[in-house]
N, C-alpha and C positions, 0 to 999 in steps of 0.2 A: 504493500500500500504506500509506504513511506518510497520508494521509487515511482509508482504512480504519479502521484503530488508533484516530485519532481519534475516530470516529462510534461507533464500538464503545465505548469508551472513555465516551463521555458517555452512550449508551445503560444502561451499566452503573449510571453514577451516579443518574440517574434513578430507573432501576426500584429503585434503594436508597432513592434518597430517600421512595418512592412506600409501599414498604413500612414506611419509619420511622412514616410520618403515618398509617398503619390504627391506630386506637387500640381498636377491639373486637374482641379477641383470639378471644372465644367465644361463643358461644349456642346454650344447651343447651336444647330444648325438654323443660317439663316435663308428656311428655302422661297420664300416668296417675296421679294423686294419689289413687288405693285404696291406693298403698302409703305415704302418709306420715298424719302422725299427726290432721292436721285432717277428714281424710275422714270419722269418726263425726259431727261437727258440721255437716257439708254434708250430711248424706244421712238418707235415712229408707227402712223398709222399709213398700211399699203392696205387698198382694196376693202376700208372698213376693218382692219384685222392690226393689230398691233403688236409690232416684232419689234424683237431689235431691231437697233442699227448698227451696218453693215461692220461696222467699228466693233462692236461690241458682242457680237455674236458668238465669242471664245465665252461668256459666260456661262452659257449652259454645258458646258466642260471643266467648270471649277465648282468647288463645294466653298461656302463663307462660312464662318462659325465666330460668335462673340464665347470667350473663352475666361477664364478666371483660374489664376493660378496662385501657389505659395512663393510668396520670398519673401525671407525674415522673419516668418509667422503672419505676416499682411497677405490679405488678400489681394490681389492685382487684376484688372481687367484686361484685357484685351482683344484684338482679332488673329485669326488662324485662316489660310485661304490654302487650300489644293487641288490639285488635281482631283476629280472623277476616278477615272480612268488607275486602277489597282495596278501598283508597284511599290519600287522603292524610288524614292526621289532625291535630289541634294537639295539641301534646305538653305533659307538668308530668314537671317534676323534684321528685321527693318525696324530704323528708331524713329521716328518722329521728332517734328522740330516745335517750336512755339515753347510756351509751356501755362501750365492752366489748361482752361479750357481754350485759350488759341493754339490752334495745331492741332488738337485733339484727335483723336480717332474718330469715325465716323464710317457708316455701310459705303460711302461713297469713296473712301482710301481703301477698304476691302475691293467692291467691285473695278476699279481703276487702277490706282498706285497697286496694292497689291495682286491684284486680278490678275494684271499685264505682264507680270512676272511668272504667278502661278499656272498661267495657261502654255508659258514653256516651258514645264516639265519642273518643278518645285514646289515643294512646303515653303511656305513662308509665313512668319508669326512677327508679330509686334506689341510692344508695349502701351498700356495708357498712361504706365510711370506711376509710381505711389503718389496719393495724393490728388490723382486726376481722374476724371467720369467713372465716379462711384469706387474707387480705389482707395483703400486702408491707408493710411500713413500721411506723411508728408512729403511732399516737395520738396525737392534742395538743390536741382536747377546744375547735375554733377555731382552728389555727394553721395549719399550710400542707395539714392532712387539706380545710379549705375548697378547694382548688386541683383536690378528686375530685371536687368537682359542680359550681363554672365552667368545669370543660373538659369537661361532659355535653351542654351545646349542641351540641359539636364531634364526640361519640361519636354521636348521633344523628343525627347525617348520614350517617355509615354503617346507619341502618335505614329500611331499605325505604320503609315508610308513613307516616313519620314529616315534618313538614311544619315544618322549623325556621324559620319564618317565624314562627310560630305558638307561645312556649314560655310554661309559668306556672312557677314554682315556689312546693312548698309542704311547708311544715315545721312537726313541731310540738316542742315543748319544747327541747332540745339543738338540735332540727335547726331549732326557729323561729331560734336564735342563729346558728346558719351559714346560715339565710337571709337573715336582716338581713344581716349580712356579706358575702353575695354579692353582694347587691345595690348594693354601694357598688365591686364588681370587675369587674363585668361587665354589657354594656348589653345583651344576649341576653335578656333577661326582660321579658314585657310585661304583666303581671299577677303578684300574691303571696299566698298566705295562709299566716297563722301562725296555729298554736291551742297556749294553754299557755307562749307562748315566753318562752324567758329576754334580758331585754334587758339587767338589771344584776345583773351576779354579786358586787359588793360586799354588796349587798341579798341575794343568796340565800347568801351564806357566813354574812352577819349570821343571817339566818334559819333555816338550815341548817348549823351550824358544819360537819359530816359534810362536805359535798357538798366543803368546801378540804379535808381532812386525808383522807378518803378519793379524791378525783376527780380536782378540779385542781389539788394538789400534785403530786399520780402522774402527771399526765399532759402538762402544760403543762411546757416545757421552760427551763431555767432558772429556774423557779419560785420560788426563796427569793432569788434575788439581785436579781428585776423583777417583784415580786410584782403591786404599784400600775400597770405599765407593761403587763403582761398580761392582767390583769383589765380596764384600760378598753381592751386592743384588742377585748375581748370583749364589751363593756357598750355596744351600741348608743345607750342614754341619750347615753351621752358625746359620741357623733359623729352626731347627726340631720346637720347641716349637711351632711355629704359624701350622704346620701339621694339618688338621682335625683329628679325630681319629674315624671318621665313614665313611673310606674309606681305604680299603684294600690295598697293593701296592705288585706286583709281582717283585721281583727286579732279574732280569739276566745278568751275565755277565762273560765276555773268562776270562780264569785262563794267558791265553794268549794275553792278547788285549794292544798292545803297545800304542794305539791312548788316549785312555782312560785305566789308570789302573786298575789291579783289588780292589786296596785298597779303593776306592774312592767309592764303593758298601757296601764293609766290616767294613769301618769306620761307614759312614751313617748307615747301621744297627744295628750298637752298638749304635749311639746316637735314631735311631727307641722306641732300646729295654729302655734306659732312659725315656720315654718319652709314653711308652706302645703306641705306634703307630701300628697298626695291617700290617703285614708284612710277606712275607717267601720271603728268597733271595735263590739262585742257581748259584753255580758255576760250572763252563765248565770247564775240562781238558782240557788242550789245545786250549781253543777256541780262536779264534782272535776278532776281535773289533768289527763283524756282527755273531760272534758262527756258520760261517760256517761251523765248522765241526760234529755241532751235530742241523742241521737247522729243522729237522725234529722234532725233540724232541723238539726245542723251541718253534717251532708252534702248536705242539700240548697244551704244557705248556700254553701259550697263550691264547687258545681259551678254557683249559679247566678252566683257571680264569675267562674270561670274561661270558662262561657259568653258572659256579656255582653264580657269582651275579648278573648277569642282566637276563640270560633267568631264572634260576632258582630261583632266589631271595632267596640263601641261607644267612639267619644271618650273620652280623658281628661276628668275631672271639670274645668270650671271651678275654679279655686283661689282665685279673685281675689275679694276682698268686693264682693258686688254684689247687686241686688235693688231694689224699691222702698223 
């Protein structure tokens, strides 16, 4: 009996411990988007009959799902978009930029931003960041909210088709700075792209007084008394050094982007090129702070980085100076 108890006894601790480590609480398939707000923009009326448009018609080849996961004991929101069609897939973590509720998630960045991704052949998940639409915790705009998309590697192991062998992450402005940032935390990442990103927030308060008395005053914790010691945990410039350098980074950004400058790419690439960090950066004529005006070419740019290292598992870039 006294063996009993015990066996029972561990069994118990187990199936406890078993249940601690599920970190994806939920997934709610979102299958009918006639009821939300982006459906006029997906659709057109032919013949009295309303289809999609001609654009859009890869989304009845993707599944949406609004998703709720653990990190740190908080609940976290977010979205999950994949393929249909049963396999294994390589997955991108997409971060979002804004913060609060601007930039937010929304079924219209599922169906589109990440849609356009997951209809060539990818998992792709994203954060709402603690703190945001309906998320446990706080905001800290870079501080331990980074800790909800390095433990996304580890949520994605709980989905189905998703093939963690195989992850990119990609961020643009806010979320290009919590991609830098992840990448100096976690070695789960084998390709990156940023568009737009913030790499020195010294630089964008200069430029942006707003962005400190509205943003990261509000949000970054202790903020008046580690003003200098916050801002460079934030400010990738500062720490190229700690960079892997067995992860490629696509860097994009407007020749035009008032929100984020374009120096703030072109700097960080000169400290890249210090530091033989494997890198190609691109700049937009004219582009603004999302390169709406060459959106097409970004998205191709995009999916043909995230192809070359994760479906294709092309080699790291030589780093080393060489040639004849």
């Amino acid at each position: 009996m006294k063996y009993i108890k015990i066996i029972v006894f561990i069994i118990v601790i187990a199936n406890g411990n078993a249940q601690e480590t599920k970190l994806l609480l939920n997934q709610k398939l979102i299958a009918d988007l006639s009821e939300t707000p982006i459906y006029p923009r997906l659709t057109e009326k032919i013949n009295g009959q309303i289809q999609w448009k001609d654009s859009f018609k890869y989304i009845d080849s993707i599944e949406i799902y609004s998703i709720t996961y653990l990190s740190d004991g908080l609940k976290i929101n977010g979205l999950l978009v994949k393929p249909k069609k049963k396999g294994k897939y390589p997955c991108i973590i997409y971060n979002r930029g804004g913060n609060r509720n601007f930039g937010s998630l929304t079924i219209a960045h599922g169906a589109i931003t990440l849609g356009q991704i997951a209809k060539e052949g990818y998992v792709v998940i994203a954060s709402q960041y603690r703190g945001n639409a309906g998320s446990e915790g706080h905001e800290e705009f870079g501080g331990n909210d980074v800790n909800d998309i390095t433990l996304l590697p580890e949520v994605l192991k709980e989905v189905n088709n998703a093939d963690t062998t195989k992850i990119g992450m990609y961020g643009w402005s806010r979320g290009g700075m919590m991609t830098y940032i992840a990448l100096t935390k976690t070695d789960n990442i084998k390709a990156a792209v940023v568009g737009g990103a913030i790499s020195d927030n010294f630089s964008s308060i200069k430029d942006r007084p707003e962005m400190e008395t509205g943003v990261l005053s509000e949000l970054i914790p202790n903020y008046a008394d580690n003003k200098a010691i916050e801002l460079e945990k934030r400010s990738a410039i500062k720490w190229v050094d700690k960079f892997p350098k067995n992860v490629p980074i696509l860097m994009l950004h407007g020749t035009s982007d008032w929100r984020v400058k374009p120096e703030q790419s072109l700097n960080l690439a000169i400290e890249f090129e210090k530091y033989r960090i494997p890198y190609r950066l691109i700049m937009f004529e004219g582009g603004d702070h999302g390169i709406s005006e060459h959106k097409f070419e970004v998205n191709q740019q995009v999916l043909n980085w995230f192809d070359k290292y994760l479906k294709n598992n092309n080699p790291i870039p030589n780093m080393e100076y060489h040639g004849n």
